[in-house]
C-alpha positions as CSV (number, residue, x, y, z in Angstrom):
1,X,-57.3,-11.4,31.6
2,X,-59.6,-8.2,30.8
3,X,-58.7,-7.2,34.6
4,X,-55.2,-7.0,33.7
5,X,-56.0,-5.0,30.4
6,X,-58.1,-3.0,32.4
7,X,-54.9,-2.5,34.7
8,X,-52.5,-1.9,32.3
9,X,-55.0,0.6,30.3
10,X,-55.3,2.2,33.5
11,X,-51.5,2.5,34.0
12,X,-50.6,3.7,30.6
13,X,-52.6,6.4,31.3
14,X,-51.7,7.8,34.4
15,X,-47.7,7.5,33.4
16,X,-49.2,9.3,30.0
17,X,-50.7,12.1,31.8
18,X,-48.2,12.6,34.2
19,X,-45.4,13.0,32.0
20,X,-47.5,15.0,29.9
21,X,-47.1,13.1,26.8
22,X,-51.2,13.4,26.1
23,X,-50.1,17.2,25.4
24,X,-50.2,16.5,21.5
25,X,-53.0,14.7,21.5
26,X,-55.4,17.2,23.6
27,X,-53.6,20.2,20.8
28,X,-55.0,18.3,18.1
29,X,-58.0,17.6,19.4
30,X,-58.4,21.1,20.1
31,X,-57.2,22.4,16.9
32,X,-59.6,20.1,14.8
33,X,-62.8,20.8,17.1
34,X,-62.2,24.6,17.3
35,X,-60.3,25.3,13.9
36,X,-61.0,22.8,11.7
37,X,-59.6,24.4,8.4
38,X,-56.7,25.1,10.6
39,X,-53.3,22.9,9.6
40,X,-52.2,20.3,12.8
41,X,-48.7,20.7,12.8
42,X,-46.3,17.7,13.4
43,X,-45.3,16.5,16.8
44,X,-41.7,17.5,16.3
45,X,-43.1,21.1,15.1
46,X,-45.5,20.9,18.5
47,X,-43.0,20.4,20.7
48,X,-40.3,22.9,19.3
49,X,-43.6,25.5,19.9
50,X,-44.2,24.0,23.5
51,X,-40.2,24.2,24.3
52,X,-39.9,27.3,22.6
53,X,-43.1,29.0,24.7
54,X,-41.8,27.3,27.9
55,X,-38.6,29.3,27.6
56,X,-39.8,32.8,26.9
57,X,-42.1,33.0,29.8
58,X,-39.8,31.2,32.4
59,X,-43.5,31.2,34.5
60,X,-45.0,28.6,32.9
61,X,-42.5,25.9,33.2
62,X,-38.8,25.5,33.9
63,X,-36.2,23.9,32.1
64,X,-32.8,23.2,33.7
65,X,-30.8,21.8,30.6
């Protein structure tokens, strides 16, 4: 049984850094290490800034829709 955990633990991660759903949580990580009177915005308000960044610099990522 705590193989299995171990497994699925394991798994979770991997799909969550592949799909790059960890993205928030390194941000706020970083934001309350480096800038810690700093307000952590929401994860709706991340990813607007993420999208929004994404599209002005068509380098760092590419959005077909």
């Amino acid at each position: 049984m705590r193989s299995l955990r171990r497994v699925l633990r394991s798994v979770r991660w991997y799909l969550r850094e592949l799909t790059d759903e960890s993205a928030y949580d390194r941000y706020v990580a970083h934001v309350r290490q480096g800038h810690p009177d700093a307000r952590v915005p929401s994860r709706r308000d991340f990813e607007r800034m993420r999208t929004d960044r994404q599209e002005a610099d068509p380098r760092r990522g590419f959005r077909c829709c």
